[in-house]
Legacy VTK file of the C-alpha trace (Angstrom):
# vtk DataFile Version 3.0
C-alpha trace
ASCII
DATASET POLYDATA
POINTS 183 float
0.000 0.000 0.000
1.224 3.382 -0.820
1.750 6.214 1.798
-1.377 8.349 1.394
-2.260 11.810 2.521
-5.264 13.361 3.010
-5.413 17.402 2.088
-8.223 20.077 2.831
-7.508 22.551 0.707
-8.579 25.907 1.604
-11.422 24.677 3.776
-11.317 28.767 5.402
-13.421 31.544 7.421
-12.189 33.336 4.025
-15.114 32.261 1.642
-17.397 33.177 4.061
-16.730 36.370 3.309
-16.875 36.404 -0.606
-20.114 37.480 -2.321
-20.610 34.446 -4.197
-20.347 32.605 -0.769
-23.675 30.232 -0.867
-24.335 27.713 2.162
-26.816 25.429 0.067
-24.660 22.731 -0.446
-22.674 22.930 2.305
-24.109 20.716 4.611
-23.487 17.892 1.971
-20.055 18.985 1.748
-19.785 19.296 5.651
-20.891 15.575 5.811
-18.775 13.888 3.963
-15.434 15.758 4.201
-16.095 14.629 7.506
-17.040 11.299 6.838
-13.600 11.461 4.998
-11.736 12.881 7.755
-12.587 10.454 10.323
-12.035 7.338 8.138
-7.695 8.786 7.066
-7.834 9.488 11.098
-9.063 5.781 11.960
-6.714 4.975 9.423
-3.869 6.186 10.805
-3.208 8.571 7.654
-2.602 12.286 8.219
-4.987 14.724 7.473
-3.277 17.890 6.219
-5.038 21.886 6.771
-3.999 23.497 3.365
-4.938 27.579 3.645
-5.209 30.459 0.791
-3.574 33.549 1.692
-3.326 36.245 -0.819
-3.743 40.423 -1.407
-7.466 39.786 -1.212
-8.814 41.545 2.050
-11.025 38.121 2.892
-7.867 35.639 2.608
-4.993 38.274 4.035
-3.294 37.624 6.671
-4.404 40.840 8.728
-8.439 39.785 8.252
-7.825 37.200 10.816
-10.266 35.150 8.487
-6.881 32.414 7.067
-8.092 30.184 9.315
-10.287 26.510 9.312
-13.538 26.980 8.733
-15.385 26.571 12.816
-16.890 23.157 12.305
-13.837 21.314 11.376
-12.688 19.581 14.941
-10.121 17.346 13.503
-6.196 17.968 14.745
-4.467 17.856 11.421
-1.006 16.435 11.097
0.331 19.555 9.652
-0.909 23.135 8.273
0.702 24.811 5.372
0.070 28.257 4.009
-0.081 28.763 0.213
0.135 32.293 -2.166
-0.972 30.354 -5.073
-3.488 28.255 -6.112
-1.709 24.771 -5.896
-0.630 23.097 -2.598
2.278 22.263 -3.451
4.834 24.555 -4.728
4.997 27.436 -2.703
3.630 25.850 0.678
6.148 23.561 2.269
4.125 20.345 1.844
6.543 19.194 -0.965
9.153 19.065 1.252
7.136 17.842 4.084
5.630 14.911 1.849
9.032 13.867 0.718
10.324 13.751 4.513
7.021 11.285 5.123
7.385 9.089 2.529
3.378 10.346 1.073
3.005 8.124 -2.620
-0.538 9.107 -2.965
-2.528 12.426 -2.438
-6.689 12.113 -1.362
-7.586 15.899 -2.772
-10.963 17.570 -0.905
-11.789 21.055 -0.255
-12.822 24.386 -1.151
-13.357 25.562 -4.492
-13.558 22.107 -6.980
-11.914 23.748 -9.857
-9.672 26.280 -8.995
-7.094 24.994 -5.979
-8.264 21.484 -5.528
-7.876 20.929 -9.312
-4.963 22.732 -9.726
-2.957 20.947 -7.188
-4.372 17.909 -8.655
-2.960 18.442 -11.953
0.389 19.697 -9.759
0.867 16.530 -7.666
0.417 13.818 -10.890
2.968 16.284 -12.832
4.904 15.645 -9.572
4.594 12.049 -9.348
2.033 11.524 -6.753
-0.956 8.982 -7.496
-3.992 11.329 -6.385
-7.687 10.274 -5.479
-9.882 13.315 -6.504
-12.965 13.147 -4.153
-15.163 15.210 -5.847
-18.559 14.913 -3.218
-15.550 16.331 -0.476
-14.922 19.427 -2.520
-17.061 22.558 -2.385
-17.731 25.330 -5.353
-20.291 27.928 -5.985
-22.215 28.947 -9.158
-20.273 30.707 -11.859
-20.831 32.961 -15.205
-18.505 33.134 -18.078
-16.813 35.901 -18.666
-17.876 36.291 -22.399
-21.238 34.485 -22.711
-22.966 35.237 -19.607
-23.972 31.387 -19.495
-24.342 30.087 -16.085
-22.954 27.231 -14.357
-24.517 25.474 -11.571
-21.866 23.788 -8.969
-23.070 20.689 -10.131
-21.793 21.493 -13.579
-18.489 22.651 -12.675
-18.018 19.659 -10.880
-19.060 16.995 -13.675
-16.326 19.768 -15.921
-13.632 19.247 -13.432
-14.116 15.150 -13.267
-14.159 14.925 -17.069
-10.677 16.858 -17.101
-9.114 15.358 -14.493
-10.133 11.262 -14.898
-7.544 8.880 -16.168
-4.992 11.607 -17.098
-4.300 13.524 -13.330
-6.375 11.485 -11.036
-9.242 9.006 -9.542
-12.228 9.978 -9.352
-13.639 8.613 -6.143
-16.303 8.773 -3.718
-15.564 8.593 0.254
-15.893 5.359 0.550
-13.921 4.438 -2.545
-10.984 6.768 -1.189
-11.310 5.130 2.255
-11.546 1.381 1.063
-8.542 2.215 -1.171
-6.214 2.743 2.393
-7.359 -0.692 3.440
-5.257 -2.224 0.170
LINES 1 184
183 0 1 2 3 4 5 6 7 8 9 10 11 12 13 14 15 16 17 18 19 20 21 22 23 24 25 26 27 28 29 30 31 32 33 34 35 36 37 38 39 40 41 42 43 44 45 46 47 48 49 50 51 52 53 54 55 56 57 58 59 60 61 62 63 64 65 66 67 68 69 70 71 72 73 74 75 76 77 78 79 80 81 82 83 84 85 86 87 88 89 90 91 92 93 94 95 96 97 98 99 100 101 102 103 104 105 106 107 108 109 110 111 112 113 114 115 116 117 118 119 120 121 122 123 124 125 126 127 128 129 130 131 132 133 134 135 136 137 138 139 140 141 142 143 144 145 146 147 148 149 150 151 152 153 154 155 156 157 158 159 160 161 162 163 164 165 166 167 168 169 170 171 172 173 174 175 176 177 178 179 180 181 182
C-alpha cells in the first residue's frame, strides 16, 4: 500500500466572506469531508489543513479570516500556508511529503476547480498517485466571462471530473478513497 495523505484545501473563514459565498450545499459537503476525515484518522493517515492567503482583504493575513472553517474539529497532522493556487509549490508540503514518505494524495476542499484541481494536476505532474474526491470538494455557481452562461456547482463539478479522470487522477467517492487505504 502506498503512503497516502489526506489534504483540505482551503477549507477557510475566508469564503465566508466572498459574495458568491452560498451555504446550500454545504451541509453535503460538511458531511462527507467529515465522513472522509474520520475514516484517514481511523486509518492512521494524516490529514493535512492546506490555507489560501493572498492580497485579497477576505484571505490576508491581517483579516484574521486564514483560518479553518469553525466546524472542522479534527487535529491535522500539519498546516501549510499557500500564495498560489496549488498546494504544493509554494507551501512547504513538498518538502514535508518527501520527509514522510506520502506516494498518494486524497484531494478535498474548497473551491472544486480552482485549488483542488490545480494541485491535482500539480501533484500527478509531480509524481504523486492522487484520489480526486469530488462529493468532499465545495464550489459555488459561476458565469462566463464572455457568454454570460451560467454554471450550476453541479456542472463545474461533472467539468472538473471529465478533465481530471484517467490523465491527473481518480475519481472517487468517500468510501472508494477510504476502502482504497485498506489495500
Amino acid at each position: 500500500m502506498k503512503k497516502t495523505a489526506l489534504l483540505l484545501i482551503d477549507v477557510q473563514e475566508s469564503f465566508r466572506h466572498r459574495p458568491y459565498w452560498n451555504e446550500d450545499e454545504l451541509p453535503a459537503f460538511q458531511a462527507k469531508l467529515q465522513q472522509l476525515i474520520a475514516g484517514a484518522e481511523q486509518r492512521g493517515v494524516p490529514v493535512i489543513n492546506i490555507l489560501h492567503e493572498d492580497g485579497d482583504a477576505a484571505f490576508s493575513a491581517e483579516s484574521g479570516l486564514v483560518r479553518p472553517q469553525a466546524w472542522l474539529s479534527h487535529r491535522p497532522a500539519a498546516t501549510f500556508v499557500k500564495h498560489v493556487h496549488n498546494a504544493l509549490t509554494d507551501s512547504g508540503l513538498q518538502p514535508w511529503l518527501i520527509r514522510h514518505g506520502i506516494q498518494r494524495l486524497i484531494v478535498s476542499g474548497i473551491r472544486t476547480e480552482q485549488c483542488c484541481e490545480t494541485t491535482t494536476r500539480v501533484a500527478s505532474d509531480l509524481g504523486y498517485e492522487v484520489d480526486f474526491v469530488t462529493e468532499a470538494t465545495l464550489t459555488f455557481a459561476m458565469s462566463h466571462p464572455l457568454s454570460g452562461q451560467a454554471f450550476s456547482p453541479a456542472q463545474i463539478r461533472a467539468k472538473t471530473e471529465l478533465v481530471l479522470a484517467g490523465r491527473f487522477a481518480d475519481i472517487v467517492s468517500v468510501e472508494q478513497a477510504l476502502a482504497k487505504l485498506e489495500r
